[in-house]
Each structure stands twice: as C-alpha cells, then as structure tokens.
C-alpha positions as CSV (number, residue, x, y, z in Angstrom):
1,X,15.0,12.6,-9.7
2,X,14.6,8.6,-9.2
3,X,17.8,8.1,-11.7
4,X,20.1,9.6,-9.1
5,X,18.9,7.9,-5.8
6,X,20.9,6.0,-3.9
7,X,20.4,2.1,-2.5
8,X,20.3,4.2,1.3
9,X,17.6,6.6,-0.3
10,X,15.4,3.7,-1.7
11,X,15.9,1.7,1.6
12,X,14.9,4.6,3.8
13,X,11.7,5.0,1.4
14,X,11.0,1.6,1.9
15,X,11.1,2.0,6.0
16,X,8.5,4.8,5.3
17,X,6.3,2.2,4.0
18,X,6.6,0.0,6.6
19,X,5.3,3.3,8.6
20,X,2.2,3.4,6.5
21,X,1.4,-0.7,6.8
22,X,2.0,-0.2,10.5
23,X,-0.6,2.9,10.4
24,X,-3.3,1.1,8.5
25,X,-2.9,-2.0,10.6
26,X,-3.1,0.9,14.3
27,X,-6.7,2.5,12.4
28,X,-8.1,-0.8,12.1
29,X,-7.6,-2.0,15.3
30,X,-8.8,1.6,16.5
31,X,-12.4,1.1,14.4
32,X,-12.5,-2.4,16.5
33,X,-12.4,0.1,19.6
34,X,-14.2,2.9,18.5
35,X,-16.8,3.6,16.2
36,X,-15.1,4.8,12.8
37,X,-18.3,5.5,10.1
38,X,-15.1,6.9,7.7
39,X,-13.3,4.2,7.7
40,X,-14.6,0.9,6.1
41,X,-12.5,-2.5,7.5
42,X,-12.8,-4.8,4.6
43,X,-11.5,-1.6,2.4
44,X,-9.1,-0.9,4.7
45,X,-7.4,-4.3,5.2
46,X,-7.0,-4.8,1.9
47,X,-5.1,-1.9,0.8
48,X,-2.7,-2.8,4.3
49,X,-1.9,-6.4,3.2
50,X,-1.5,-5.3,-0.8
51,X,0.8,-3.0,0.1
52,X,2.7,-4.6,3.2
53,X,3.6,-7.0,0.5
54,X,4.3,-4.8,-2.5
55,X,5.1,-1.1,-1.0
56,X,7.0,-2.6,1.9
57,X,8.1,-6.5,1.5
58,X,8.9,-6.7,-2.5
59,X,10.3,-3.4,-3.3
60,X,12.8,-3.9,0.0
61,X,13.8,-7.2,-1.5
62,X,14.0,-6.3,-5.2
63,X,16.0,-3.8,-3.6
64,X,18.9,-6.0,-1.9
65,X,18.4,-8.7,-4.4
66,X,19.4,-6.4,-6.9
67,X,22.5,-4.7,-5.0
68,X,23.6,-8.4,-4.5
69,X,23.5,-9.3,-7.9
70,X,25.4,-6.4,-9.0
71,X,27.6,-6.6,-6.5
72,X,26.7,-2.8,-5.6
73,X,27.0,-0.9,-2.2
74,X,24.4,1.0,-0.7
75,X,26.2,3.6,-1.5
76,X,26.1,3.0,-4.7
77,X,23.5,3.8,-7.7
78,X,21.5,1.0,-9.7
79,X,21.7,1.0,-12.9
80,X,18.5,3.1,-14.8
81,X,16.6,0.0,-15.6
82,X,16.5,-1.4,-12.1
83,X,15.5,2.3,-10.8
84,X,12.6,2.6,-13.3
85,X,11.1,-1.0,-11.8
86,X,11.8,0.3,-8.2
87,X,9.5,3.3,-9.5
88,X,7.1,1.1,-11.2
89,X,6.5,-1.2,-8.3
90,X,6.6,2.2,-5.8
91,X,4.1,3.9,-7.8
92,X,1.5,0.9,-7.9
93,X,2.1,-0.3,-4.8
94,X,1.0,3.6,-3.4
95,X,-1.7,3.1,-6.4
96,X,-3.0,0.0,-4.5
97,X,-3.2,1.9,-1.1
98,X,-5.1,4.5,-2.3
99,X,-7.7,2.0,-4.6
100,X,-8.3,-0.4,-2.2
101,X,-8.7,2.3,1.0
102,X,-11.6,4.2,-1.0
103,X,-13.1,1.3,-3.5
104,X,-11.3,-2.2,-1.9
105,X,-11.6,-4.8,-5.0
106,X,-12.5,-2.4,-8.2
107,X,-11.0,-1.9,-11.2
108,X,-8.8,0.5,-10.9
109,X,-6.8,-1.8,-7.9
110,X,-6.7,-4.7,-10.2
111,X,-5.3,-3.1,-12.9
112,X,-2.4,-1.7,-10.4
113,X,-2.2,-5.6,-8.9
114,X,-1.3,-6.5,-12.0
115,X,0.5,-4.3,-13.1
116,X,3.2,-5.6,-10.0
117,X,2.8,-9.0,-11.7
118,X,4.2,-7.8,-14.7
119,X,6.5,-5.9,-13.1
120,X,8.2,-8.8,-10.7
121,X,8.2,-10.7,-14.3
122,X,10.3,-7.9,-15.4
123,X,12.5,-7.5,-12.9
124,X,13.2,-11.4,-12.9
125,X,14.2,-11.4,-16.7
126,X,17.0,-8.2,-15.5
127,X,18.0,-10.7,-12.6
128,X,18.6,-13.6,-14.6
129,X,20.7,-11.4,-17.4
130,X,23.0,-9.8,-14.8
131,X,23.7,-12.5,-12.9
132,X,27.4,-13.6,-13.1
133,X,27.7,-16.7,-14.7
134,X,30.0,-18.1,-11.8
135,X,27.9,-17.2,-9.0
136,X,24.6,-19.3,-10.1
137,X,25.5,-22.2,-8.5
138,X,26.1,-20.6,-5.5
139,X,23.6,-21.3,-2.7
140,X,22.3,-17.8,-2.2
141,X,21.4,-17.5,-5.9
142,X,19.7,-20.6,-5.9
143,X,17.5,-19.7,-3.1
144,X,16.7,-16.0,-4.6
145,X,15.8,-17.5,-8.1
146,X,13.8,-20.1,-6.5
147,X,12.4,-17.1,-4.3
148,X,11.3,-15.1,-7.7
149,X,9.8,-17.7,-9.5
150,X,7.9,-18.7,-6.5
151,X,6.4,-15.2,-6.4
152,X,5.5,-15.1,-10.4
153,X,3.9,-18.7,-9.6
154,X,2.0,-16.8,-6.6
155,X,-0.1,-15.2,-9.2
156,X,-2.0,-17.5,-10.4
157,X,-3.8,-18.0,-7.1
158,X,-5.0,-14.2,-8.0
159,X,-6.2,-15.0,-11.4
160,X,-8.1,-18.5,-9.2
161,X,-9.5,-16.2,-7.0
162,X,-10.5,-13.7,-9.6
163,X,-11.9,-16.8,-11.5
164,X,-13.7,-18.2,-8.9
165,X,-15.5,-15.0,-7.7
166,X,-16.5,-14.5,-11.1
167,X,-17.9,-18.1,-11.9
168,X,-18.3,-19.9,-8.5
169,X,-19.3,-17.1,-6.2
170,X,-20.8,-19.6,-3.5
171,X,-17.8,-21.8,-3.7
172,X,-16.1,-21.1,0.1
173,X,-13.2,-23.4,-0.4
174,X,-12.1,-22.9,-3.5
175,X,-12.3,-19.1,-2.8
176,X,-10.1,-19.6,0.3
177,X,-7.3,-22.1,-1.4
178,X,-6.5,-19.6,-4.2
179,X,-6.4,-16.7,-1.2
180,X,-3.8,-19.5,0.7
181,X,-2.0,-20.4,-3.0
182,X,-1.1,-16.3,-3.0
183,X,-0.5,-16.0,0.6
184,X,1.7,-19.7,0.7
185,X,3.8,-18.5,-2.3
186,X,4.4,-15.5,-1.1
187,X,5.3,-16.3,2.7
188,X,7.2,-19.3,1.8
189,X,8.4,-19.1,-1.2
190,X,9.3,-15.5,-2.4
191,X,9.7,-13.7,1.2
192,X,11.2,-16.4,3.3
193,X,13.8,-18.0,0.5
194,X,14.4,-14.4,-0.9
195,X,15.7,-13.7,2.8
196,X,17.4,-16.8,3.7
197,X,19.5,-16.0,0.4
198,X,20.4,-12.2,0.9
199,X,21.6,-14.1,4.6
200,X,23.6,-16.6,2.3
201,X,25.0,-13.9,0.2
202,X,26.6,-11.5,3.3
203,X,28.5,-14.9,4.3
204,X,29.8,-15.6,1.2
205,X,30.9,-12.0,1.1
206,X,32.3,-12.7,4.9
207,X,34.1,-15.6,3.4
208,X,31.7,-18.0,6.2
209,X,29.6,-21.0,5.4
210,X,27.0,-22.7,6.7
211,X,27.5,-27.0,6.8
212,X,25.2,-28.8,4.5
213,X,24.0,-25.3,3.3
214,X,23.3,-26.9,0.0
215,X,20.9,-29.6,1.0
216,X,19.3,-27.5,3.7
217,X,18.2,-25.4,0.0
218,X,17.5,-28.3,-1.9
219,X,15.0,-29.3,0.9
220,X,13.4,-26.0,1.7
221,X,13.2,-25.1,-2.0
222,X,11.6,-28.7,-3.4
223,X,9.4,-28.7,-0.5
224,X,7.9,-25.2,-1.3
225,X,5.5,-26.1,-3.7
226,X,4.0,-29.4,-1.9
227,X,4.0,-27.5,1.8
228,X,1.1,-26.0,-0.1
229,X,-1.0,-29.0,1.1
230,X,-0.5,-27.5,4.6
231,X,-2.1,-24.4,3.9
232,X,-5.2,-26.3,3.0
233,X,-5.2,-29.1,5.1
234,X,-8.6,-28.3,6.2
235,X,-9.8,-29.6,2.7
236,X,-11.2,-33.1,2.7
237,X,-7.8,-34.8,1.1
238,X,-6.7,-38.7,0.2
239,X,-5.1,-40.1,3.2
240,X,-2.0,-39.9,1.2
241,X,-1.8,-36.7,0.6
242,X,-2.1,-35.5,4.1
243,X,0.5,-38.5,4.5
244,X,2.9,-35.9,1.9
245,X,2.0,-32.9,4.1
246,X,2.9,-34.6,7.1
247,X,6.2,-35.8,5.5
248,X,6.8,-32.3,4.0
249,X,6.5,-30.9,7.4
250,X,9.0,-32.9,8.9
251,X,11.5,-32.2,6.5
252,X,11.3,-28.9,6.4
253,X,11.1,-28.3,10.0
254,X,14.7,-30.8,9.6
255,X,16.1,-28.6,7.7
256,X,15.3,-25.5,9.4
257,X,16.9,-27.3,12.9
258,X,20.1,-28.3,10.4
259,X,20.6,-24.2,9.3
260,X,19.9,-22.9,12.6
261,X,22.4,-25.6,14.6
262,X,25.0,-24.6,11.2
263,X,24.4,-20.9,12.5
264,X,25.4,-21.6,16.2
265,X,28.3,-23.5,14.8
266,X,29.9,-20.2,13.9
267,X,28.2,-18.0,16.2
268,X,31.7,-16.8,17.3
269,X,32.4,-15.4,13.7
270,X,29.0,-13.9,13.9
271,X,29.4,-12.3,16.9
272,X,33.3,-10.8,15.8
273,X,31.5,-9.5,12.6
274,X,27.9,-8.0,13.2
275,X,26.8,-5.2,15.1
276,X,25.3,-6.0,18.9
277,X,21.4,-4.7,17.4
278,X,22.0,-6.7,14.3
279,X,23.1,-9.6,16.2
280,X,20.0,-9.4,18.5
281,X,17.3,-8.8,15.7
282,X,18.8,-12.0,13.6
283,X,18.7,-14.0,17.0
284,X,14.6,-12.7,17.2
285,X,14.4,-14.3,13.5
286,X,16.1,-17.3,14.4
287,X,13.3,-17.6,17.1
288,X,10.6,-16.9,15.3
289,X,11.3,-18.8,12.2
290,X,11.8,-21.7,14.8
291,X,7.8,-21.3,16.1
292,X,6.7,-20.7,12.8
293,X,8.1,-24.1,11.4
294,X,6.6,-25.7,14.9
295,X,3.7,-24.8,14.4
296,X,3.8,-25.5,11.0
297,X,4.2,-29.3,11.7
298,X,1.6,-29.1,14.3
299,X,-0.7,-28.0,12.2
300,X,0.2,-30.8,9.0
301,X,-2.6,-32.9,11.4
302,X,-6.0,-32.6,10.0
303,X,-7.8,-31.9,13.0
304,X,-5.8,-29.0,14.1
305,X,-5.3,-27.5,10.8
306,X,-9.3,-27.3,10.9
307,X,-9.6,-26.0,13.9
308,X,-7.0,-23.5,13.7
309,X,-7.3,-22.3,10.6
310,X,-11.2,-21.8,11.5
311,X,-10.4,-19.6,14.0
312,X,-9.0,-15.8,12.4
313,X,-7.0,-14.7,16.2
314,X,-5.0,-18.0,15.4
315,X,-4.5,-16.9,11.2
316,X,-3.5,-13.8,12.4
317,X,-1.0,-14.6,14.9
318,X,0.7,-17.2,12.0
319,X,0.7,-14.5,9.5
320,X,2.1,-11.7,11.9
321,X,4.5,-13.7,13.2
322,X,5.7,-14.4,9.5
323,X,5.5,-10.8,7.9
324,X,6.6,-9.1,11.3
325,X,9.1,-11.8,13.5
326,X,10.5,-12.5,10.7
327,X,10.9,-11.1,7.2
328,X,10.2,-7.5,8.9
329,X,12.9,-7.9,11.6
330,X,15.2,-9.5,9.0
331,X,15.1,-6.6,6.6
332,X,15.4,-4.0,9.2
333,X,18.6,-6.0,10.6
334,X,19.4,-6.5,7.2
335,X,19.4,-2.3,6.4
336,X,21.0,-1.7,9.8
337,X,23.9,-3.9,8.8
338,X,24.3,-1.8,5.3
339,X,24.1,0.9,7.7
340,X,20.9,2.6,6.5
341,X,19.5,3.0,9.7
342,X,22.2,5.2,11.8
343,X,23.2,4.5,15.3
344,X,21.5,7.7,16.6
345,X,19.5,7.4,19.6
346,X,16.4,7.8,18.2
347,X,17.5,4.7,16.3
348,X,18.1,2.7,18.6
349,X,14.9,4.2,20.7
350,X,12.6,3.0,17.5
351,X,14.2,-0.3,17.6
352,X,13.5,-1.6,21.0
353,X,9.9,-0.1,20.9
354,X,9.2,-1.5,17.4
355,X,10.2,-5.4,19.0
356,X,8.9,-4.7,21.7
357,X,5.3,-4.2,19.6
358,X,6.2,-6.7,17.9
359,X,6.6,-9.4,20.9
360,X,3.3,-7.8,22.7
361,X,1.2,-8.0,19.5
362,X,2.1,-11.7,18.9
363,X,1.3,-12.4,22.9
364,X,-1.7,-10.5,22.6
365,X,-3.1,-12.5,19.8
366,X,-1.7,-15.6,20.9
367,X,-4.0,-15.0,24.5
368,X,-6.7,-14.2,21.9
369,X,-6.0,-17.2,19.9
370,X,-6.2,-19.9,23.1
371,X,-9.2,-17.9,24.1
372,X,-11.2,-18.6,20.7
373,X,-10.0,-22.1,20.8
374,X,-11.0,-22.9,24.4
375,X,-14.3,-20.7,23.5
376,X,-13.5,-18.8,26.2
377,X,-13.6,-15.0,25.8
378,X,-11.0,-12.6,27.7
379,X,-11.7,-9.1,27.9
380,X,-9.5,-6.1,26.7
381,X,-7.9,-7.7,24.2
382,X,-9.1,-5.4,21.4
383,X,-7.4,-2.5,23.7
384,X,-4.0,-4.2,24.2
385,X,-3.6,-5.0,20.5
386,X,-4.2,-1.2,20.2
387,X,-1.8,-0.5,22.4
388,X,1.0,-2.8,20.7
389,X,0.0,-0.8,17.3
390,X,0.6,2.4,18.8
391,X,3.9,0.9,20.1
392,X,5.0,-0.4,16.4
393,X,4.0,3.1,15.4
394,X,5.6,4.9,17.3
395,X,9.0,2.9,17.4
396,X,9.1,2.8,13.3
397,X,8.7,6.9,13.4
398,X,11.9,6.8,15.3
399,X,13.7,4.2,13.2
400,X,12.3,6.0,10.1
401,X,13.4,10.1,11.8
402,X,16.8,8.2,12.4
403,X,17.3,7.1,8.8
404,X,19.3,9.6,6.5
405,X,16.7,10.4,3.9
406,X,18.4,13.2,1.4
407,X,16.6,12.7,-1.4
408,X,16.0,15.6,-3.5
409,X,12.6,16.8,-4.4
C-alpha cells in the first residue's frame, strides 16, 4: 500500500499528525481545568512533544527534503527506499505516542526513540547519495545537510540524559543541559535550517535569490553549535564564554535582519508568484522568527536567561512560538504552495482559525509569562489557553477535511 503513495498522500498524513499533537496538547490543558484521574500529565506530555517532533515535524521535512533532492513533484512517487523510511519513522513515531501516553519513559519508548535515530541516520546516508553532484554547493543544500547532521548530533543529548538519569540521578543541571542539547539541536539546527533551505530551494526553482544568501548560511550554520551556550546560560560559565554567547547572539540575530531585509528586497517577485494565504503565513514566519531571534539576544544576559528560563509560562511561550509560529506555519504554507491543502472553504476556514490559535495561545502565555515574572498571578489563564487549543483543534480539522487524502486502505 505505502509503495504507491503519493508526496500529497504522505503530506496530508503528516497534517493528521499535526491533529493528534494539537489534541494531546487541548487534553492537557483540559486536566489543568478539570480533574482527569485517566489521564496522567507527565505521560502525556511526553508522548505530545516525541511525536510533535517525529510524527509531525521530521517525517514532514524528510518528506520535502526528499522531493527537493529528487527533484520530484508532489505528484509524484518516491522512490521505494525513501517510502520504507517514511514508514519506519510513521510507524515509531505512532509507537512513541502510544508508549509514552500509557508508560511515559519505559522500555518499550526507548527502543522506538531510537529506533528514529537510526532511522534519520539512514535517511541522511540516501540524502547524501542522491544528491546531484552540481547542486551541493548550492545554498539550500548546504543549509539542509547542515540541518541533518545537526539532528544526528541532537542525539547524543538523549544518550546524556539517559546517562545521567542512570548515574547522576540528583544532578539537576546536567539533567536539564542534555534535555536543552536535544531540544537546541533540534529547534535550531535540524527544524529551523532544514526550513530556511526548502525556502532556498523554491527560489532557486523561481530562478530568485536572496543578496548575501551565502554568508547569511555560513553565519547561521557556524553559529549553531556555539548558540548552544544560550540555551544554558543559566549555568555558572567563564566570563568568556558568556562573552561567546553574547557575540553568537548578535550575529545571528545580524544575519536573520540581512535575510529578512534580502526578502523585502524582492517582495514584488514574491508577491507576482505566491498565493495571497501563502504569502500571509510566510509573512507570520518572518514575524515570528524576528521575536524569536530578539528574544534570543535578550536572553544571551545571564540574569535574564536565569530568570526566564526559571520560569516554565516563559519556556513554553519560546518553544511554542518556535514549533508553532514558525516551523508549523512554514510547513503548512509550504504544503499549500505544493498545493496539498486545496482552496476549498473549509480550507481556508481551518487556516484563519488555526493562526488565529496560534496568535491567542502565544498572547495567552506571554500574559502568563509577565505574570510569573512580576509574581503576580492573573486569573483564567488556564481557561483561555483552553480555549486557543480548542481553536487550533478545531481549525486543523478543517485544514486536514480540506486536504485530498485518497489513500487506499
């Protein structure tokens, strides 16, 4: 069955993940509200952020990334090898949801966990052997092999952790700086560069460019790695290493000011090529990318880095606005414009409320955020991050009724 599926098919299965994430995220926030003896939070939470990463995030990108590199359509078929990892990654991804909702951390969800490690090692190797030769200097390869090593390297913050919980049990911070190696790695290195080069590929395929593309991703990709020091700048450091992550900051929130003034440079191109939706999605990205890397360089002080990162709302928020503002919005603006998602009115329904979710849940926790940091508590929040689930829901059941999902059973 999985040998004849078409890009579409595995794209709309992918936007049926998203679905599930969204869910698990709505029946947390609902045990918050109401008392939920079925459902236990620490279980839950893990399988939602194992498998917003794998079921949702990584098989979407190993997706495109593969259709770029083999210069495929979505209507066309990958080869059999790339459809077997597709099912491989689909079938631990589900095996991770279903572990980690009933056991959480247990043997059988580490065996699925790495099981994906193997399998983005795998699917890296294929990458690598099918690219063509006179593409891989071009900038949107170098970004996605930068972005697939970056997620092998991500690993071995999971073997730290496993390490450390198995040898240092009391030991807080190194606990939580192999957690922040995984999650650094995988925000920064394999979502976010995997994404900026599917953008890179669709302008060389529009014949566009972006000025001083190639040192924007010399920076962003040689800064990867050392950024790390932001993600634990709570740690008692050297003064010059928080020197570094100052340094790092700056040039990466450079660079990110260079690609987004390149983008406006040709907005008129944009605008003659790309669908209004698509157009209004990347523009969302653009924005939120912009906070993130703000924030980002606020946070390379010390002091705030401890406070904020003391403070989950505030975590929260960061990591939302990442997963959700932008790589989420990306992807879906990204399948719209490979016209996946249809133009239907249910589309186009699901769109609007899923940003609009988006934007509420990201004010709501922002509110929340100031609130724990001014140790001030404000009332109803738990409710009105409810009600932006249930919004997300409910727009990402249109999107997904709107998709065209044929696949054969």
């Amino acid at each position: 069955m999985f040998k004849s599926l078409k890009a579409s098919q595995w794209a709309a299965i992918s936007i049926l993940n998203l679905v599930i994430v969204a869910s698990l995220g709505l029946l947390m926030r609902l045990k918050i509200v109401w008392e939920l003896p079925w459902v236990d939070q620490r279980f839950t939470l893990h399988a939602h952020s194992h498998f917003a990463f794998s079921g949702w995030i990584t098989q979407s990108l190993m997706l495109c990334i593969a259709l770029a590199i083999l210069a495929k359509k979505n209507s066309g078929i990958l080869p059999v090898r790339y459809n077997y990892l597709l099912v491989g990654n689909l079938f631990c991804s589900y095996g991770m949801l279903i572990s980690f909702f009933l056991q959480g951390y247990a043997p059988v969800s580490i065996v699925f966990s790495t099981l994906t490690i193997f399998i983005s090692v795998i699917f890296y190797i294929f990458c690598r052997k099918d690219m063509y030769a006179g593409d891989q200097h071009s900038v949107w390869w170098k970004y996605m092999h930068a972005a697939m090593l970056f997620n092998m390297l991500s690993a071995l913050g999971t073997f730290s952790l496993a390490y450390t919980m198995a040898t240092q049990p009391q030991n807080t911070e190194l606990r939580l700086a192999s957690v922040y190696f995984y999650l650094h790695f995988q925000y920064n290195g394999w979502f976010l560069l995997a994404c900026l080069g599917l953008f890179h590929y669709w302008l060389s395929l529009n014949n566009l460019a972006l000025k001083d593309s190639g040192n924007i991703s010399r920076i962003l990709i040689a800064c990867c790695i050392p950024s790390y020091l932001l993600s634990v700048n709570w740690m008692h450091f050297p003064n010059y290493l928080h020197a570094v992550s100052i340094s790092v900051a700056l040039l990466q929130a450079g660079a990110w000011l260079i690609f987004v003034n390149g983008i406006l440079r040709i907005k008129g191109q944009l605008m003659a090529i790309l669908p209004l939706k698509v157009l209004w999605l990347f523009s969302f990205v653009l924005l939120a990318g912009t906070i993130k890397f703000s924030l980002q360089t606020v946070s390379a002080h010390p002091d705030i880095a401890t406070l904020a990162c003391g403070l989950r709302p505030v975590v929260i928020a960061y990591l939302h606005l990442v997963l959700l503002g932008i790589i989420s919005l990306f992807l879906i603006g990204w399948f719209y414009n490979q016209q996946v998602l249809t133009v239907r009115r249910t589309g186009k329904t699901g769109l609007i409320a899923f940003v609009a979710g988006v934007i509420c849940n990201e004010i709501f926790l922002m509110i929340q955020g100031i609130g724990s940091m001014s140790g001030i508590y404000i009332g109803g929040m738990p409710e009105l991050l409810v009600f932006a689930s249930v919004v997300m829901v409910t727009g990402l059941l249109f999107l997904l009724r709107s998709v065209h999902f044929t696949v054969k059973v």
